[in-house]
N, C-alpha and C positions, 0 to 999 in steps of 0.2 A: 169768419174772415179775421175776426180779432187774434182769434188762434195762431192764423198762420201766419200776420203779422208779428206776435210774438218768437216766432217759432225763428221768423227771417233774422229778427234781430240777433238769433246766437250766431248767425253763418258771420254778421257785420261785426261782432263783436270777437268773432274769431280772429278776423282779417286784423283787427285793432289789437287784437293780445300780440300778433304774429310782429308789429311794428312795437309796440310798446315794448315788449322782450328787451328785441336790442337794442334797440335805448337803453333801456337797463344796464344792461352788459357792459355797456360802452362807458355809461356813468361810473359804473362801481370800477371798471380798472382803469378809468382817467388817472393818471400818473400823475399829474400836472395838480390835481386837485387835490390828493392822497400828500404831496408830497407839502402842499400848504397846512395841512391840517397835524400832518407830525410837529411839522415847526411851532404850529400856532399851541400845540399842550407837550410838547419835549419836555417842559420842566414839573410837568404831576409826577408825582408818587403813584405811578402804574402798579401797584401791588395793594392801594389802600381805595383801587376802583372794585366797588363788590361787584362779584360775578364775573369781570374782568370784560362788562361790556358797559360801554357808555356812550348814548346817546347821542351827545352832541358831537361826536368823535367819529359817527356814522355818514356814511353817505342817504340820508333817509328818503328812500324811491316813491315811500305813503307816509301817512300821517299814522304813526304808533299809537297817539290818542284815540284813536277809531279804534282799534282791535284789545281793548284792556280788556276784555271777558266779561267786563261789569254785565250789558243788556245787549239786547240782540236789536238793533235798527236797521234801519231802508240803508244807510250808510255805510255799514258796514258787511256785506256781505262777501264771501273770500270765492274768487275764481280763480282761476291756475295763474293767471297772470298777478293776480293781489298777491297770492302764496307767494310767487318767485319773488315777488319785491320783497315780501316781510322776511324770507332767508334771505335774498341779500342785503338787505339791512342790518340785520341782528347781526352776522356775518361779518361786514364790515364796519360793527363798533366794538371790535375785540378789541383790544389794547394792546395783547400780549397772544397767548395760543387762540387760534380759530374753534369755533367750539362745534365746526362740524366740517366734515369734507366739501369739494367744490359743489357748488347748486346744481349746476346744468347734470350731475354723476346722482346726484338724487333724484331729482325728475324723470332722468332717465330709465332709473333702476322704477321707479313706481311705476312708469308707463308701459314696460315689459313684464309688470306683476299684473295687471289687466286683461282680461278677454272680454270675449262676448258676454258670456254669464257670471264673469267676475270685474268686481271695483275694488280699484287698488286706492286705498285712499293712503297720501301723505299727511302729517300735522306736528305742529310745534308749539309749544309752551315754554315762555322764557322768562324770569325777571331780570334787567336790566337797571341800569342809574342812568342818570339825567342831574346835570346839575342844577341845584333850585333858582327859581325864576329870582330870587333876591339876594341871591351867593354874595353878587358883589358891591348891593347895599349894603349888606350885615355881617360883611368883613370873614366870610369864608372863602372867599378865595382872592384872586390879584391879579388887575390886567393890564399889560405894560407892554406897551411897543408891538399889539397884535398879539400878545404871548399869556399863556394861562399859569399862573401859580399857585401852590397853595398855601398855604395861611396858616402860621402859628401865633398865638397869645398865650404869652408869659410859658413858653415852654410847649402850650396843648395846640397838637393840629386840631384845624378847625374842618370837620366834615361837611362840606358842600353839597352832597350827592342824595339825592331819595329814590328810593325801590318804585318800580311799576311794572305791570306783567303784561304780555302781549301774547296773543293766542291767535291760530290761525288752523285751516284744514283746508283739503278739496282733493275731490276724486281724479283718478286719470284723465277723466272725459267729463265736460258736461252734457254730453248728450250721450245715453244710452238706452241699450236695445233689450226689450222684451221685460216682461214684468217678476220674476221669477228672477233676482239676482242675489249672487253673494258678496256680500263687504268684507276686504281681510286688509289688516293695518300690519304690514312685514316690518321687523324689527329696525330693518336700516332705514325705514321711512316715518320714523316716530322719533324725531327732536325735542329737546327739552333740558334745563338745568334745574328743575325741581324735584321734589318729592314729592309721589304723585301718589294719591289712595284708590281711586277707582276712576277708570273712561270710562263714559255711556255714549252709545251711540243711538242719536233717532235719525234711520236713513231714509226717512221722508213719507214714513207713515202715520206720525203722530206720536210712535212708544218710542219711548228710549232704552236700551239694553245697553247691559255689561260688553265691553269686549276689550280684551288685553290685550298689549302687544305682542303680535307673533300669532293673537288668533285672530278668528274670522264670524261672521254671523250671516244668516241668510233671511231674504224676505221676498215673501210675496206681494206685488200692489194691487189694488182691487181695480185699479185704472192705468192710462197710459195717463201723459200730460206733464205739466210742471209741477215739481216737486221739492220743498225744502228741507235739505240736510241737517242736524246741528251734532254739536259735539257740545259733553258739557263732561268737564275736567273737576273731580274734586280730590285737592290738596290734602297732605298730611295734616296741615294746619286747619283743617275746614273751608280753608275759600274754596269757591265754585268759580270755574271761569266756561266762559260759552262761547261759541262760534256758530254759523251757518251758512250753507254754501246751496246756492242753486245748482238744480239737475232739469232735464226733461227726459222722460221715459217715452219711448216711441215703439211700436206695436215691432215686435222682432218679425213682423212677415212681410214688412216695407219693402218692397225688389230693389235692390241692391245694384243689378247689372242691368243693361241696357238689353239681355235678351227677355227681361221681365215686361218689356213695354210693346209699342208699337210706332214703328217710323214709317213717316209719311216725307214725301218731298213735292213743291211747286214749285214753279217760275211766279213770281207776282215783276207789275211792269207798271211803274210810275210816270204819274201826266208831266211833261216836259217841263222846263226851264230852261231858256233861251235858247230856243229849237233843241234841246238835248234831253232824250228819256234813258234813263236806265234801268235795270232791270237784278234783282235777287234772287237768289235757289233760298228757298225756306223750308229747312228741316225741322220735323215738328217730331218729338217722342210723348205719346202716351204714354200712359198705364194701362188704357183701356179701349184705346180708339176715340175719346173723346176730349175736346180740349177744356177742361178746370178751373186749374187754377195755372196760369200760363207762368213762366219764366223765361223772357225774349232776353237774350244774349246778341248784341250787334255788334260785331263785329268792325276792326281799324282800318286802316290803310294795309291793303294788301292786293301788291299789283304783282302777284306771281304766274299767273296762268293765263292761258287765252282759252275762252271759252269755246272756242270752238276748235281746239287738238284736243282736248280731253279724251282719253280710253278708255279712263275707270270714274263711269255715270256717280258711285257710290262715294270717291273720296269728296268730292266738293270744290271748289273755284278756289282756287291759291291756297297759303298757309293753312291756314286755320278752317276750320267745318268741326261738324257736330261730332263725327268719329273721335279726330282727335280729343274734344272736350269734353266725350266719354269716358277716353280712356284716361286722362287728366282725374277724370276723378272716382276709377276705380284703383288708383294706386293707393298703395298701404298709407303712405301721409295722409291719405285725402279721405278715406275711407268714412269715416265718421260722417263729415260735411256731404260728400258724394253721395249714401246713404240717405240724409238727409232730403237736400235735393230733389232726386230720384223718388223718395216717397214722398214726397208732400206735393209736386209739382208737374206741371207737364213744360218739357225742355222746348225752348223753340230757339232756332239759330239762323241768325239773316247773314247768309252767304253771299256777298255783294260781288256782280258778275264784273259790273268797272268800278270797284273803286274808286280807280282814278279821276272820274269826272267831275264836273261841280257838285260841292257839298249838298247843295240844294235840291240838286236833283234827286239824290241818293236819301236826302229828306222826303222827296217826294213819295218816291219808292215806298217807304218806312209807314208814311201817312197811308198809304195802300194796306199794306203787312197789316198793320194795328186795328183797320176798317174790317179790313176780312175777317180776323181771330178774332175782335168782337162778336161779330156776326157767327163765327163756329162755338162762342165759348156757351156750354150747359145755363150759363147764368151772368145777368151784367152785374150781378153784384158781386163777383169774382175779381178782386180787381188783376191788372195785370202788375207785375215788377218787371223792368227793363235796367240791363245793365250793358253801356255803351263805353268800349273799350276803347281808347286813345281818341283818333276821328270818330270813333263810333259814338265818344259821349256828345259829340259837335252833333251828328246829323241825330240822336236823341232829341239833343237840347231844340233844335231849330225846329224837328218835325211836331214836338208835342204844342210848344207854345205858337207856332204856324195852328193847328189845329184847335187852340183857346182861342184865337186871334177870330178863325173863321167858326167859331162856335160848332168845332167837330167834338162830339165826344171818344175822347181818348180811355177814360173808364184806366187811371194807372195811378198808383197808390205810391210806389217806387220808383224814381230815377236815381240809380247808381251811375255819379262817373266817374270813371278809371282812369288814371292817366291823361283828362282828356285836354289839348292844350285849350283852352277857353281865351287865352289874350295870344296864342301864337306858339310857333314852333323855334322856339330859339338855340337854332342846329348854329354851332362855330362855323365862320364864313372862312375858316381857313379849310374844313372840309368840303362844305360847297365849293370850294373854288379847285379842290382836289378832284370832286366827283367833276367838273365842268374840266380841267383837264384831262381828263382820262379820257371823257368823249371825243375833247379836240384831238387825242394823239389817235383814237379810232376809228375817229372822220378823217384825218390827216394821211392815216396809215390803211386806207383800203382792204386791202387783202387780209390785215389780220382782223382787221372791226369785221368782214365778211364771213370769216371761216372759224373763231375764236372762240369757243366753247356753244357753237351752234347747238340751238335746242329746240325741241316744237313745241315747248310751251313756253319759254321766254322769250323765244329768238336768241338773234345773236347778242352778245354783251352792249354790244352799242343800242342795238332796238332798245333793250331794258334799262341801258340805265337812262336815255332820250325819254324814255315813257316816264320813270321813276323822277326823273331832275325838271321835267317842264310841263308834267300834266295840271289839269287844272287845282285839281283836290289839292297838290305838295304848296303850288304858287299860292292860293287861298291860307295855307297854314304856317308856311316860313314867314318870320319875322326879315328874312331877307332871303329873297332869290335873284337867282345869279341868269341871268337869261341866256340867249342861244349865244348872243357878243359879249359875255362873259361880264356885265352890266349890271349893277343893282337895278332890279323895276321891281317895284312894292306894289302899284298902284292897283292891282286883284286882292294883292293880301290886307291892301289898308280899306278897300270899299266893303269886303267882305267883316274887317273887323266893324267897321261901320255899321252895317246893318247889322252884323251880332247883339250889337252892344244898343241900339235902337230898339229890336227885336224884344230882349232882356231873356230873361228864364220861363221855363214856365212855375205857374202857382196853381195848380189841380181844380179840381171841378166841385163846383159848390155841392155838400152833403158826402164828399169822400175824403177820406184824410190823402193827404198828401208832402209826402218825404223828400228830400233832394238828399242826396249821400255823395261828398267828393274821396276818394280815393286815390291818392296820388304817391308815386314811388319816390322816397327821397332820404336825406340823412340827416341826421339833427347835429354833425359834428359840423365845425367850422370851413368855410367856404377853401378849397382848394385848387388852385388851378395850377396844371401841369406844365414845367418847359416845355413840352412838345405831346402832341398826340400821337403825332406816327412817324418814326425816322427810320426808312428803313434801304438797303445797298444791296446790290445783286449783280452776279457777272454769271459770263457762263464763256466756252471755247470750245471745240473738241479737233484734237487733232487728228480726227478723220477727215473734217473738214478741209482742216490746213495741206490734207499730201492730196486730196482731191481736185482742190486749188491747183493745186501744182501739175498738176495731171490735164485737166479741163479748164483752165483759170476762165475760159469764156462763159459757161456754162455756170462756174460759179460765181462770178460775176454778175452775168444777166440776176440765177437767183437772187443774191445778195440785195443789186437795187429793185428788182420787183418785188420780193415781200418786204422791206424797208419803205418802199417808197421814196427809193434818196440815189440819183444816178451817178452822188460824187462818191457815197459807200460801195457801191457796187463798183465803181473805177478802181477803188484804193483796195478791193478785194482782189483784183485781177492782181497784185501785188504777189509775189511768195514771202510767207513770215505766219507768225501767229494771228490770228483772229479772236479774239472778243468783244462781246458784247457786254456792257457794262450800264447800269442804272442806279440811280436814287431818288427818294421821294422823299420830304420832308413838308410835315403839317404841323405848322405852331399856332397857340391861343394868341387871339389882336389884342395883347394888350397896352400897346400904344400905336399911335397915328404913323406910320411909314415903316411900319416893323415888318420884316415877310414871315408870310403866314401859308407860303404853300410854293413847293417848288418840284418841280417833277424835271428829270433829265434821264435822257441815254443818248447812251454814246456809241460807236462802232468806233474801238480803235485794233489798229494794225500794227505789228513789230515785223518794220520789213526786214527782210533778210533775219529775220529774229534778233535783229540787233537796235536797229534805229525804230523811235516808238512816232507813231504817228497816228489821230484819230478826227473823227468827224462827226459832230452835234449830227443825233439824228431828228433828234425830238427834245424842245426845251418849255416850259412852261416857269412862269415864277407871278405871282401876286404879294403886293403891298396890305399893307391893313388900310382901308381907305379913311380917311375925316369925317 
């Protein structure tokens, strides 16, 4: 189990490079920041920086101190996401010319020199200045009004600056396939401004070998498993500089596709909570027919389907099911991780039939799901990992510490939550109040709420979005819902935070380890918030209409106020002249007390005789930001 623990941690550490990246990105071409840092050394002699890179003049993503080549530590180990930092670093303390092309145009060229049976590895070797920790005790340089100078006496600039080297490498991939690989280091993925005597490479068998730039070496491993890389660099001058980079090697005959497995489907049906039982389709993929080492996926809020239109048994209850999360991760990005996956684990996906209903209940469910795959799994010392996607991390969290609570064994190593709101859904109440008018204009307006993109698994637009705006799961997780009278009422979403927060997390089962991982989507730039979310105008006429009018006006008349639902529109269409129809919606952020924040209008207007303009509210909505 320690293994596959270790093994889980590259998938988590993927997911963190994926976010750490752009961060980066974002850091190194902050303008705002780039633009203080010219100001603040404008006045050096850019020409007497060796190397023409300097440190302090960097936007520094890692600590440089870790990667000098001196020795190889737990602290220093280089993964694709350390590498990108240390090229944009180095990168951005040029002074003058960049001393390599854009980063993301390297990475990329490496990761297309990569296959199956070949590692493409990148690396860099650079020396660098830094100005000395005592410049401006010891009178080499000069700092005035935020501004960097440099220092002459009696005639002699004073040198500031001392040399340090920084090293770094990593393969395309940390995870690769089959024991039998070749290493090739292509010319445009070997960085550096020294003089270099000989690379060696040890690709994680313990020997180190020769390999130039532009050539390649191959090895066999006598195992699969985790394996460490190093690279050790020696200078014209005789220093030695080192690196090392984790890999795991995994058996090349892992099944890959999901027709490598075996899928199974049940109903499982949880004990009530206040008189309310729900029910999940649980798809389960083996390897082998037998459940493992489990990987339960539970799925969010997703009120798309009614369980009983369904005509294809195979896709699954609304959005999301296990096909699509197949195919999620047989795509070329995902490949590697999907692979993974797929061979170390058996996939299980909790298709939730109501969502909609109380959270608890669908906990309930869950405590079932977890009972039963105990009971099927080869071994309870297998633990399971569950990863609970938005609400999905909600009914995780409640069902496992529900089940410490009553001294159920849950036997689960891993809780990943995704997305999941844990203090509330804090959705803008100017769009709430959008989705709450849109219902009112197709409760108001009959025939079109009736006939208006009719479907047999959503219904009509008003069933769905009535289900979507006031079931009980949405009221449990907004921070504010807007009720059937268009009303703030909190009092489900504040009981339910109540007992969350009473309840607390779970803390795993005495003699198992136990992980909590939050995962949440967001930005590390500065808070933003929009004039408006959504402004949007529409009209429409057709002068088929208008000579039809004129031909029938009763006829179109009658139509006019029966699909409107307005019998002074249909009056003013009996009129001869142009007809159209015209709307707007307009959704703003609250951000003050009586500001509007949601105003929805259409209009029927008429140019009688085509001349004189004449029109009639057919539909008006507008909300306030409330106190």
């Amino acid at each position: 189990m320690k293994k596959i623990i270790q093994k889980l941690s590259l998938l988590f550490l993927f997911l963190f490079c994926i976010i750490g990246i752009s961060y980066a990105q974002n850091v190194e071409e902050n303008q705002e920041v780039r633009s203080y840092l010219d100001g603040m050394f404008q006045n050096l002699d850019k020409s007497k920086v060796p190397h023409g890179l300097l440190r302090d003049y960097a936007f520094e993503l890692v600590n440089l101190e870790r990667y000098t080549g001196e020795k190889l530590e737990e602290n220093n180990y280089v993964d694709r996401q350390t590498y990108e930092f240390l090229l944009r670093t180095i990168r951005s303390s040029a002074v003058a010319t960049k001393p390599f092309g854009e980063v993301e145009d390297i990475l990329t060229r490496q990761y297309s020199l990569g296959g199956k049976k070949t590692v493409s590895i990148s690396g860099m070797a650079y020396q660098y200045s830094v100005i000395k920790a005592n410049a401006l005790e010891d009178g080499l340089i000069k700092y005035e009004n935020e501004k960097v100078y440099d220092n002459v006496k009696n005639g002699v600039w004073q040198n500031p600056y001392q040399n340090e080297y920084v090293i770094g490498f990593c393969p395309q991939d940390s995870i690769l396939f089959g024991t039998s690989l070749t290493f090739k280091l292509d010319r445009n993925c070997w960085l550096t401004n020294l003089s270099i005597n000989k690379i060696e490479l040890d690709p994680g068998n313990g020997v180190f070998r020769s390999i130039s730039v532009g050539g390649s070496t191959s090895v066999s491993f006598g195992s699969t498993g985790s394996k460490t890389m190093k690279l050790k660099v020696t200078l014209s001058n005789g220093t030695q500089l080192l690196s090392h980079s984790r890999i795991e090697i995994l058996d090349s005959k892992i099944p890959g596709t999901r027709a490598g497995g075996v899928v199974s489907k049940r109903i499982v049906t949880g004990t009530s909570y206040k008189g309310v039982q729900t029910s999940a389709e649980v798809s389960i993929q083996t390897r082998d027919g037998k459940i493992k080492n489990p990987l339960i996926f539970v799925e969010g809020f997703d009120p798309v389907d009614n369980p009983f239109s369904r005509t294809n048994p195979l896709i699954g209850y609304g959005a999301g099911h296990l096909n699509k999360l197949l195919d999620q991760l047989s795509k070329d990005e995902n490949k590697a991780i999907g692979e993974l996956l797929l061979g170390m684990f058996d996939i299980v996906y909790v298709d939730w039939i109501d969502s909609e209903n109380y959270i608890q209940a669908n906990a309930n469910t869950l405590i079932e799901i977890i009972e039963w795959i105990n009971n099927e799994k080869v071994s309870s010392s297998n633990s399971n990992i569950i990863i609970g996607q938005s609400m999905g991390g909600l009914i995780v969290r409640y069902a496992l510490k529900t089940m410490e609570k009553n001294n159920k064994v849950h036997e689960t190593s891993h809780f990943v939550s995704y997305d999941a709101p844990h203090l509330g859904a804090n959705v803008p109440l100017g769009i709430l109040y959008a989705l709450h008018g849109t219902i009112s204009f197709l409760e108001n307006k009959e025939v079109i709420g009736h006939f208006i993109n009719k479907d047999k698994k959503t219904g009509t637009i008003l069933e769905f979005a009535e289900r979507l705006a006031h079931c009980n799961a949405a009221r449990q997780m907004l921070v504010n819902y807007v009720d059937f009278a268009g009303n703030i009422e909190n009092s489900l979403h504040n009981s339910w935070q109540n007992e969350l927060a009473t309840l607390g997390f779970p803390q795993g089962e005495k003699g198992r380890d136990f992980k909590m991982i939050g995962i949440a989507n967001g930005s590390y730039s500065s808070g933003y918030v929009p004039s408006s979310y959504l402004t949007a105008d529409f009209s429409g006429s057709s002068d088929l209409f208008d000579i039809f009018s004129i031909w029938a006006p009763f006829v179109a008349g009658t139509g006019v106020g029966y699909v409107l639902d307005d019998i002074w529109a249909g009056l003013l269409s009996l009129l001869p002249g142009k007809s159209t129809l015209k709307g707007n919606i307009a959704v703003n952020p609250g951000i003050s007390q009586g500001k509007k924040i949601t105003e929805i209008k259409l209009k029927y207007k008429k140019k009688i005789l085509w001349m004189i303009n004449s029109s009639r509210t057919v539909f008006s909505y507008d909300k306030n930001m409330p106190g």
